[in-house]
N, C-alpha and C positions, 0 to 999 in steps of 0.2 A: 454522544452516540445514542440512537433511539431504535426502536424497534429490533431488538438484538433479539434472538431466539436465544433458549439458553437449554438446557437440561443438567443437571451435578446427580453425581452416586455417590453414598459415602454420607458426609456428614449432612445431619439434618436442617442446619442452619441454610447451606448450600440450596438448597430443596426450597425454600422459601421464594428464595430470588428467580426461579425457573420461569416467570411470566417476563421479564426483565432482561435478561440475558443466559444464553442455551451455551454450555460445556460439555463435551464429554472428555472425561481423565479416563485414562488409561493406567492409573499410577494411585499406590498407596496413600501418598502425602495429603494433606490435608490442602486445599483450595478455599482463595479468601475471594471475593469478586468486589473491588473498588466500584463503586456507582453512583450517579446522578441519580434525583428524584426524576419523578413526570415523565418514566420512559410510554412510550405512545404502544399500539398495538402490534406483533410482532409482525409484519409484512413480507408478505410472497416474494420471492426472488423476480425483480424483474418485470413490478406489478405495472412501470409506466414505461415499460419496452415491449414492443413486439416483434414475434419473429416472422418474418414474409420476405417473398419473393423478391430480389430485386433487379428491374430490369434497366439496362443499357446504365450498369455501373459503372463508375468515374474513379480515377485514384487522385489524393491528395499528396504529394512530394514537399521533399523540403528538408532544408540543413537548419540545423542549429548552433548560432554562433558565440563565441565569446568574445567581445569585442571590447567592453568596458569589465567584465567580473574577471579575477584574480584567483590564482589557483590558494584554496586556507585550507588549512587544517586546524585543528584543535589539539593541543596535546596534555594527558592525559598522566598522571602518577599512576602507576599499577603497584601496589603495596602488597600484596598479595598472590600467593598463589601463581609466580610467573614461570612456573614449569609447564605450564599448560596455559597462561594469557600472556606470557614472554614478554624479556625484556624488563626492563624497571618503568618504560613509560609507553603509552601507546599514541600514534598518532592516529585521531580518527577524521574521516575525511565531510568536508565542509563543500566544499566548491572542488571539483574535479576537471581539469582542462586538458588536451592532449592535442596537439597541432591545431590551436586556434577553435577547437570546437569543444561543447559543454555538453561533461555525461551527467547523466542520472536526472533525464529528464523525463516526462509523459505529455506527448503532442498529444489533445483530445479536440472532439467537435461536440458543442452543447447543444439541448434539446434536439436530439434524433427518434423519434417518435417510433421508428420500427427500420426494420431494414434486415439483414444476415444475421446467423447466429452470433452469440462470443461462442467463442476458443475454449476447447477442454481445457485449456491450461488456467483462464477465468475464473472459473468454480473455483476452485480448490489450491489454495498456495500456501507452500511450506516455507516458515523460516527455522533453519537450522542455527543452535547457536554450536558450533563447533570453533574452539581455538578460544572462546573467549569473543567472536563472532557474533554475528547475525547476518545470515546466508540466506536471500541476497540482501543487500543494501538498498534497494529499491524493488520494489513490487506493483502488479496492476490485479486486483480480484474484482472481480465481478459483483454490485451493488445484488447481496444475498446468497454470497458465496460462503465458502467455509475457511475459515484462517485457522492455520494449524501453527504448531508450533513443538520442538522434537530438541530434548537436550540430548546432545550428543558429545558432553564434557564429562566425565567423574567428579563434577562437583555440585555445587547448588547455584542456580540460576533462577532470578525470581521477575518473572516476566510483567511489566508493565505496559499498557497498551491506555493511550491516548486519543479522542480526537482531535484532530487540528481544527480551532473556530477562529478564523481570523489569527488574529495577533493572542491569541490563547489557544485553551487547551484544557480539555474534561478527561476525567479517566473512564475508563470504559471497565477494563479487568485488570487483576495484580492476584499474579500464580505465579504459586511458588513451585517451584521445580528441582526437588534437591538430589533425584539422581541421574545418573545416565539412564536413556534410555525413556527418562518419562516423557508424555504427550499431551500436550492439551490443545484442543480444537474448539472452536465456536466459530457462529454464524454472525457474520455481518450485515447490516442493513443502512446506512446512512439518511439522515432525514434535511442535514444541516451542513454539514462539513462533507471532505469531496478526500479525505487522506488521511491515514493513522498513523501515530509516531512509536515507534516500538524501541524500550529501552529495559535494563538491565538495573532493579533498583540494588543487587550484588555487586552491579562490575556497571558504574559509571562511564566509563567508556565504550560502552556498545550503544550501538545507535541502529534502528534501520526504521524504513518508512514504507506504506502501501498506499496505493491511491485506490480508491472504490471508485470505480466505472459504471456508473449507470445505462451505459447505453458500449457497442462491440466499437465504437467507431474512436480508435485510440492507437496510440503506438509508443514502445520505449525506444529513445531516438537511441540508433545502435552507436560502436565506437568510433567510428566515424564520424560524427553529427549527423548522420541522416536519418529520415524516418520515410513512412511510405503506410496509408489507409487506405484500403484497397474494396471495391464493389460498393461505393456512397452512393445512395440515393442521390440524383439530381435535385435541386437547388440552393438557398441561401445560408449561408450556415456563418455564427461564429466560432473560430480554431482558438487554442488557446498551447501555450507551451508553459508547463508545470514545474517547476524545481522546490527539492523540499526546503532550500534554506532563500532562495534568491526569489521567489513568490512566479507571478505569472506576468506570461505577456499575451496578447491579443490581437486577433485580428480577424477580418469578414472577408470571405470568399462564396463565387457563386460556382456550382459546379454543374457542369454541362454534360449530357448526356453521354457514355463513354470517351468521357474528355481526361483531361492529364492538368488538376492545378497544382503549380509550383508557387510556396510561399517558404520563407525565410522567417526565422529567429535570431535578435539579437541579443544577447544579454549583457 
């Protein structure tokens, strides 16, 4: 991950790294920040989007199917602590299917140069670990938005956050969070990779993921399989449908002045 804004209170080690990557804690505990060399300059929210007018907008439609992937899961020993992560084992979810369609997905459209705002809900996403959780399982923040993160367990949870590079993976932060009620936020930026994997290096079985949207023109396909991008500028565009463990699919649409295109996913 590159261009992370950072800021730390507290220990002076933390203070070092603040050109690198930006935190603010809320919380006593001491904060370690895992990191790549060669982080780049910290960059504007947004610096290769703009926002303007867009006239005689177009919606993109469309289902997401499961056609060839299989509903997995992963399961998990929980050796500890299962008054509050329950059970002795936990299954966490891989591939999620429900009447023939696949959740936990991100329809996007690439290079969109300007167009509508993103969504307050873009800036700023919370994952909660409650239960032993990570609340939600899939997320979309906006490339320069703020990712937060809120223990809401009575115990210690020590947050790992990854980029995805291909078939790897760089750390980005590892905070530790050993009570209720701690916070830790920073700012995201992407230079390279398009999603972060968010895990639990206390409780191996949590898992969640967030895509960095650099441009508003995105949708999480709802429980349904379907999705719906709405006010797109008119023309060429490649879509793509995102899942964190089953990779991407693709495809080119042209889209026509207050027109309606309908494309499909299969996975």
């Amino acid at each position: 991950m590159k261009n992370t804004n950072a800021s730390t209170r507290g220990n002076p080690r933390d203070r070092l790294l603040k050109s690198k990557i930006r935190a603010r804690r809320r919380f006593p505990a001491a904060v370690l920040f895992a990191l790549l060399p060669a982080f780049g300059t910290p960059a504007a929210a947004g610096e290769h989007y703009r926002e303007s007018p867009v006239e005689q907008g177009a919606s993109v439609t469309g289902m997401v199917l499961a056609s060839r992937a299989a509903q997995k899961v992963e399961r998990f020993i929980v050796p500890k602590q299962t008054d509050i992560c329950g059970g002795n084992y936990r299954d966490s979810p891989i591939v999620t299917i429900h009447a023939g369609v696949l959740r936990h997905v991100v329809v996007y459209l690439e290079d969109v140069p300007e167009g509508k705002p993103f969504r307050a809900a873009a800036k700023k996403v919370t994952i909660n670990q409650a239960g032993c959780w990570f609340v939600p399982f899939l997320s979309v923040l906006m490339d320069g938005g703020e990712l937060e993160a809120v223990n809401s367990d009575p115990l210690l949870h020590n947050i790992h956050i990854y980029e995805l590079l291909g078939q790897g993976r760089s750390t980005v932060a590892n905070v530790s969070q050993p009570r209720k009620g701690d916070i830790m936020t920073m700012s995201v930026h992407l230079d390279e990779g398009k999603a972060l994997k968010v895990e639990c290096d206390a409780h191996d079985f949590m898992h969640a993921f967030v895509f960095v949207a650099d441009n508003p023109y995105y949708a999480l396909v709802r429980p349904d399989g379907s999705f719906e991008i709405e006010n797109v500028p008119p023309g060429r565009y490649a879509i793509h449908a995102w899942h964190p463990y089953l990779g991407e699919k693709s495809a080119a649409i042209v889209v026509e002045a207050n027109g309606v295109v309908a494309v499909d996913f299969s996975f």
